[in-house]
C-alpha positions in Angstrom: 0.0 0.0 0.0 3.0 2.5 0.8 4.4 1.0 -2.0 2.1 2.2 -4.6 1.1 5.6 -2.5 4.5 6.5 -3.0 4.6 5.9 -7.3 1.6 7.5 -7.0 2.8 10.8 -5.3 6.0 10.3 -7.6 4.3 10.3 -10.1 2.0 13.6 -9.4 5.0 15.4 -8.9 7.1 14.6 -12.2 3.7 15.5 -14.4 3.6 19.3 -12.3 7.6 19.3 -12.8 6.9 18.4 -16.5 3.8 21.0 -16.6 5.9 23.7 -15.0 9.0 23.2 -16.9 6.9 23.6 -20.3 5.2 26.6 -19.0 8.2 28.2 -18.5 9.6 27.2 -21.6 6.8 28.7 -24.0 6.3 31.7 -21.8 9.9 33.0 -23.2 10.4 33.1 -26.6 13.9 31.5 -27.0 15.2 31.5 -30.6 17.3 28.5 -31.9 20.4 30.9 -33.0 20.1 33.5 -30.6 23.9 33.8 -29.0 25.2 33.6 -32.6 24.3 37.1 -33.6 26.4 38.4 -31.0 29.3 40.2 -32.2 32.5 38.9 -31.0 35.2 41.3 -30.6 39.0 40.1 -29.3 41.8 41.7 -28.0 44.3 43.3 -30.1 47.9 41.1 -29.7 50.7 42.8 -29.5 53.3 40.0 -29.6 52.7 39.4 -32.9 55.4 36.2 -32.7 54.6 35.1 -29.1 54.7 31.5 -30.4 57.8 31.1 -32.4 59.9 33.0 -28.9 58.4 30.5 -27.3 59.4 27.3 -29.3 62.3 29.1 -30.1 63.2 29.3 -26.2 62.5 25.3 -25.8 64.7 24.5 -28.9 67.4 26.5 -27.7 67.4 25.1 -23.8 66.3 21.7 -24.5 67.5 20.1 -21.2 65.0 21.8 -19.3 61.7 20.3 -21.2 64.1 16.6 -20.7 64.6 17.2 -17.0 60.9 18.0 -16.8 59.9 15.3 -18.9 62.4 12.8 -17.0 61.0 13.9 -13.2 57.2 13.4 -14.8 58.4 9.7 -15.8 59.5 9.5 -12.2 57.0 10.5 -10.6 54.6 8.3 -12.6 56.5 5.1 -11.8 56.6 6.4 -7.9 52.3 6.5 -8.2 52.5 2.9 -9.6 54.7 1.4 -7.4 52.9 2.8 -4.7 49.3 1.7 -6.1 51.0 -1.7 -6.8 52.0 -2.5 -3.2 51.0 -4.8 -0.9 49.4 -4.2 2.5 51.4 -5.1 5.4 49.0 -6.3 8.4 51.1 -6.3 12.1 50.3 -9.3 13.6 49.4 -9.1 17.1 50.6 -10.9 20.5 
């Protein structure tokens, strides 16, 4: 009897949450394309070769992307190792 009291309520509720979600929705006319007419402006650069510095920089000082690149492999195979190991249980007298 609670059983079916309870789909019942359930199932008042999601037809009013249904009800008032499509009221809302049809009271405000949303169009499909609406945020594309905006007008999109973006800031003016003034590096105009920010890129090629930058890959110009790691080219030149290449040992410090391999030292990064070597403590990342490290630290990955630390996280393993550690996920890997067993549990030790002290055994008590």
């Amino acid at each position: 009897m609670k059983r079916d009291l309870g789909k019942i309520i359930g199932m008042i509720v999601s037809a009013f949450a249904i009800l008032l979600l499509g009221r809302l929705v049809l009271s405000y006319g949303l169009t499909v394309f609406e945020y594309l007419r905006t007008r999109v402006e973006f800031v003016q650069s003034t590096a105009a070769n920010i890129g090629q510095q930058a890959s110009s920089f790691l080219w030149t000082y290449r040992v410090l992307d391999v030292l990064a690149q070597a403590f990342l492999v490290f630290i990955a195979a630390a996280c393993c190792i550690a996920m890997l190991r067993e549990e030790r249980r002290e055994s008590s007298k």
